[in-house]
C-alpha positions in Angstrom: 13.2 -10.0 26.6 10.6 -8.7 24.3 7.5 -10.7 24.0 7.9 -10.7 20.3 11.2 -11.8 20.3 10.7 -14.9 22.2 6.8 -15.3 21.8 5.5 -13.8 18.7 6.4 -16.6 15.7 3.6 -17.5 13.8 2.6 -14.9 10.9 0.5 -14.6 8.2 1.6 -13.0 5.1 -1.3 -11.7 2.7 0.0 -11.1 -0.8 3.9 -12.9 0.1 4.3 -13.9 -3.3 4.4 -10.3 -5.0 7.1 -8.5 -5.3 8.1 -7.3 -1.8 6.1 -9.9 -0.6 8.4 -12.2 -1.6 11.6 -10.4 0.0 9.7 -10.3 3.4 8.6 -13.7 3.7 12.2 -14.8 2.8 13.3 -12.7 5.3 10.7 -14.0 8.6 11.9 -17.6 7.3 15.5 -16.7 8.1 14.8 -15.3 11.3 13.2 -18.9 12.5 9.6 -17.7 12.5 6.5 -19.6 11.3 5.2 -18.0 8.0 2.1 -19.2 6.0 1.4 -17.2 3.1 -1.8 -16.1 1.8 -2.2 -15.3 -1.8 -3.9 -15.8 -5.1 -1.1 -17.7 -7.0 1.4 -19.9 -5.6 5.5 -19.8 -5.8 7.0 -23.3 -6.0 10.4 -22.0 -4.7 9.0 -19.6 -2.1 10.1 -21.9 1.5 7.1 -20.3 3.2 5.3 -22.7 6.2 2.3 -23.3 3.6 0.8 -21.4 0.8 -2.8 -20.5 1.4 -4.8 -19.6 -1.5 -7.1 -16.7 -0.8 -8.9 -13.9 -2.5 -9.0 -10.9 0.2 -12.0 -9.7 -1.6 -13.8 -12.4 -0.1 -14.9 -11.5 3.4 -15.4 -15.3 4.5 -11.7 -16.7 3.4 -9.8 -14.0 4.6 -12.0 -14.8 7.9 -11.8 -18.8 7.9 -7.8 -18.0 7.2 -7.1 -16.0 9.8 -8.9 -17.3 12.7 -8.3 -20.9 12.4 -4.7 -21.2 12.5 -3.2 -19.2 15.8 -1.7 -16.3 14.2 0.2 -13.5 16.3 0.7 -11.2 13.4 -0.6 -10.4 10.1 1.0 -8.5 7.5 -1.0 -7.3 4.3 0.8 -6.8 1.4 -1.6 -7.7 -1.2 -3.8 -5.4 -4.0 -3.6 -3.2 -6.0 0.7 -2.3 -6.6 1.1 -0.4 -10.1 0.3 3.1 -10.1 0.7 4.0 -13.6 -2.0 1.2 -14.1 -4.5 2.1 -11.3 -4.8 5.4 -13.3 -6.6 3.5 -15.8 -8.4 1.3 -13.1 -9.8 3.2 -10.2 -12.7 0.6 -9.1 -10.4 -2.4 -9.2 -7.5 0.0 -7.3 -9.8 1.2 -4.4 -11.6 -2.1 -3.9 -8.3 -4.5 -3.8 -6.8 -1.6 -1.9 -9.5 -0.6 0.7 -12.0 -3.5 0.6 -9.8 -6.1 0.6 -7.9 -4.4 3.7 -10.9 -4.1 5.6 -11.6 -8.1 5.2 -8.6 -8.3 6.1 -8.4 -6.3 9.4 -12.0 -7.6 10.3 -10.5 -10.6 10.3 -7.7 -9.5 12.6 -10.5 -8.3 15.4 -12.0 -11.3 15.6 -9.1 -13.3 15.4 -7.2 -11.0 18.7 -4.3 -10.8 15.9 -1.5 -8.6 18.5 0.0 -6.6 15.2 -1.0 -5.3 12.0 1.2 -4.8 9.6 0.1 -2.7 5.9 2.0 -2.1 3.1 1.9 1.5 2.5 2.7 3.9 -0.1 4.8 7.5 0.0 1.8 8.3 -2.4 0.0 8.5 0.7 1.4 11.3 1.4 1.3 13.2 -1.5 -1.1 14.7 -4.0 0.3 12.9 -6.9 -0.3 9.0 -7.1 -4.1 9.6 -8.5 -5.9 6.8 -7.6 -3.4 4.7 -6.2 -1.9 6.9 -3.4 -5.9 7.9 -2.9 -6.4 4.4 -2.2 -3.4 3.9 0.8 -4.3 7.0 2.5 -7.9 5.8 2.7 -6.9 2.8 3.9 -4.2 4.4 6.3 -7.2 6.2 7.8 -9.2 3.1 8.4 -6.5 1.3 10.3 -6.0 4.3 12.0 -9.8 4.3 13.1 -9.9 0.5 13.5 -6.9 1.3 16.3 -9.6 3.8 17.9 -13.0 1.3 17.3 -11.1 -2.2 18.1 -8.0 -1.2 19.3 -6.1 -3.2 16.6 -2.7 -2.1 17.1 -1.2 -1.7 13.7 2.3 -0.7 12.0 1.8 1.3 9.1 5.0 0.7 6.7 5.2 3.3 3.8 7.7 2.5 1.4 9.2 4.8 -1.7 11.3 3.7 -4.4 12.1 -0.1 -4.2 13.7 -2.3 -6.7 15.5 -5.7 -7.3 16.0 -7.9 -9.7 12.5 -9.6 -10.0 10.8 -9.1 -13.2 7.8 -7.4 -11.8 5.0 -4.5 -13.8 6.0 -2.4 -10.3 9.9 -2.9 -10.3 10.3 0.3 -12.4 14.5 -0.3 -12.3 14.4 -3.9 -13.5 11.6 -2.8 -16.2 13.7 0.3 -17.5 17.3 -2.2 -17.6 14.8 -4.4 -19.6 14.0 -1.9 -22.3 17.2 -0.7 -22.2 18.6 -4.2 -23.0 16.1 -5.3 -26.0 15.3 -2.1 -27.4 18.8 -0.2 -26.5 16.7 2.8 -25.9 15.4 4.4 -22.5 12.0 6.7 -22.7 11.4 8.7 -20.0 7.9 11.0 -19.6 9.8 13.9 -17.4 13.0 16.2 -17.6 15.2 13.5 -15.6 15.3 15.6 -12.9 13.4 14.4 -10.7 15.0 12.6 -7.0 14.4 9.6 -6.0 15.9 7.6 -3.1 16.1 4.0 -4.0 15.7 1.0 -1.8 16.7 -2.7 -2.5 13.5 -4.6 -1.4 16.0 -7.2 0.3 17.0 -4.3 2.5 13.1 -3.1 3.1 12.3 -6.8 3.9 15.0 -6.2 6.6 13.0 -2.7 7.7 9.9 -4.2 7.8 10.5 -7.5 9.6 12.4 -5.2 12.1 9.2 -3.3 13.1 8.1 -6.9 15.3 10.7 -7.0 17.1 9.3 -4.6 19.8 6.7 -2.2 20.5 8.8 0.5 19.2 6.6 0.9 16.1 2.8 -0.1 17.6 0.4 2.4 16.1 3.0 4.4 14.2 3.9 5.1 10.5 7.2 4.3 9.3 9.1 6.0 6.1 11.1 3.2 4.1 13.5 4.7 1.7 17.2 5.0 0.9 19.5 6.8 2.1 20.8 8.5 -1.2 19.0 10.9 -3.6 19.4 10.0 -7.6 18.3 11.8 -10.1 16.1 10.2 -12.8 18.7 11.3 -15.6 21.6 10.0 -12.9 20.0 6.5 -13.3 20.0 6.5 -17.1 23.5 7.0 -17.2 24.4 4.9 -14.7 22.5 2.2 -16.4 24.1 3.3 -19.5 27.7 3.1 -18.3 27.6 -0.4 -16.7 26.0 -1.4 -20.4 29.0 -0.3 -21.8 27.2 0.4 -25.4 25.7 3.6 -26.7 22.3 3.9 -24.7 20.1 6.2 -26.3 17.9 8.5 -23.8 14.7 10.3 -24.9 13.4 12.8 -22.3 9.5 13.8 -23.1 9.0 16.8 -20.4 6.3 18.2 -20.8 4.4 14.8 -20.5 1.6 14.8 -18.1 2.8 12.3 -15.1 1.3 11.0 -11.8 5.0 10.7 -9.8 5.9 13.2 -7.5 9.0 15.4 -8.7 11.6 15.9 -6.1 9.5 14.7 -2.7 6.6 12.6 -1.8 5.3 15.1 1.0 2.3 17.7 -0.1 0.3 20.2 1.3 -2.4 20.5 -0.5 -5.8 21.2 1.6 -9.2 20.8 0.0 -10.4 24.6 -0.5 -14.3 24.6 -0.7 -17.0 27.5 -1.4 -20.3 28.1 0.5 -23.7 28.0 -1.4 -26.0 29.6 0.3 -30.0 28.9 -0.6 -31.2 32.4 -1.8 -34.4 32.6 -1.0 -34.7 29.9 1.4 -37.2 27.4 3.4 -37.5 28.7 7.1 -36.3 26.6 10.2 -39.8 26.7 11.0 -41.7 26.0 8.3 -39.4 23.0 7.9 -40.2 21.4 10.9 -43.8 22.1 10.3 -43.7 20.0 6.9 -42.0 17.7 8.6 -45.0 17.2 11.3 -48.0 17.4 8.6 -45.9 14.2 6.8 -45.7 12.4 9.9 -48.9 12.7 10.4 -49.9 11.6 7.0 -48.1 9.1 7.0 -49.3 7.5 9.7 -53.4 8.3 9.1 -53.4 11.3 11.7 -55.5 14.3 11.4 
């Protein structure tokens, strides 16, 4: 039997009571392991182990959290979640995002943690996502190089379009059936064509609790998605139908948007020009400054 079937039960969860967060801790509970959960704000109805209240912008919770209590694995699902928001908010985005997930995986070097799980993005991938996805694919590449420094074996989960019925600011279905309700109108900035391939966060809670349950997954990326395309503009009218009252749907195309059209996956390389000095200090004369300030410096004739 796998070692983390029969061995690997107590886990952390950093930011379990957002909106996946939530889903995955619920999930761990079912299957009988331990789970604490580390976050800012507390859940009363969330049957976690124990809440933990941390900031993972501070270096020495996260640390005191993680070492003290015998944790196996440690999943980190907190920072920075709405994209459309992080647009506006780039410092808070890329310090919850990256500086909070490097406290975090210090932490898990110390601490011997055996698996690290992060909540990715398909904006990772992409060049849309603006400071969001700029923010998981710098943190993607730190766990990468934290794999090659510390050998911190991590699980890198990306996830694409997930919805339920929580009311959060990043559950973009539950927000739209919201307007739709109280104001009977759906705006859309786009031509509705665009795909997406939903996924109930019950069923990525499933995906991503799944990833522990072997070494199948150490050191890898994983895609999260559904398994059916919609259109945008196949959504509205669904929504609209199981209304059952006249919906009405305002497309704005030519809207400037930070989502990805028909696929999260770019290539998009960084093209850069060469600026040559023109006319130019020699080699040699450099090094020569270099020696007179030395020797200035330190009193020298």
């Amino acid at each position: 039997m796998s070692k983390f079937l029969s061995a690997m039960k107590n886990i952390l969860v950093f930011g379990g009571n957002g909106f996946l967060g939530q889903y995955l801790v619920n999930e761990l509970i079912n299957r009988k392991y331990n789970v604490d959960v580390a976050d800012i704000t507390d859940i009363v109805d969330l049957k976690a182990n124990r809440f933990l209240e941390c900031n993972i912008l501070d270096r020495s919770q996260v640390e005191n959290l993680v070492l003290n209590r015998g944790y196996e694995i440690v999943y980190n699902f907190a920072g920075f979640a709405n994209l459309d928001k992080a647009v506006h908010f780039p410092y808070d985005t890329v310090n919850l995002n990256v500086i909070g997930n490097i406290n975090i995986m210090d932490a898990c070097v110390k601490a011997g943690i055996d698996r690290f799980i992060f909540a990715s993005s398909a904006y990772a991938m992409s060049n849309k996502g603006s400071f969001y996805g700029i923010s998981k694919l710098a943190s993607e590449k730190l766990i990468e190089e934290y794999q090659k420094r510390y050998g911190l074996t991590y699980t890198i989960l990306r996830y694409g379009s997930v919805y339920s019925e929580l009311p959060f600011d990043n559950n973009y279905i539950y927000s739209l059936v919201e307007k739709a309700i109280k104001e009977k109108c759906i705006v859309h900035q786009g031509d509705g064509m665009e795909l997406r391939e939903y996924i109930h966060a019950s069923d990525a809670a499933k995906l991503s609790a799944d990833v522990i349950l072997s070494n199948q997954f150490d050191n890898m990326h994983v895609m999260l998605t559904g398994n059916e395309k919609t259109r945008r503009k196949e959504l509205f009218e669904l929504i609209k139908e199981i209304l059952g009252y006249d919906l009405k749907i305002i497309l704005k195309p030519h809207a400037e948007s930070f989502h990805y059209r028909y696929t999260p996956y770019s290539f998009d390389p960084s093209v850069s020009i060469k600026l040559v000095a023109n006319p130019h200090i020699d080699m040699g004369q450099g090094i020569l400054e270099c020696i007179r300030s030395v020797h200035k410096n330190d009193g020298s004739k």
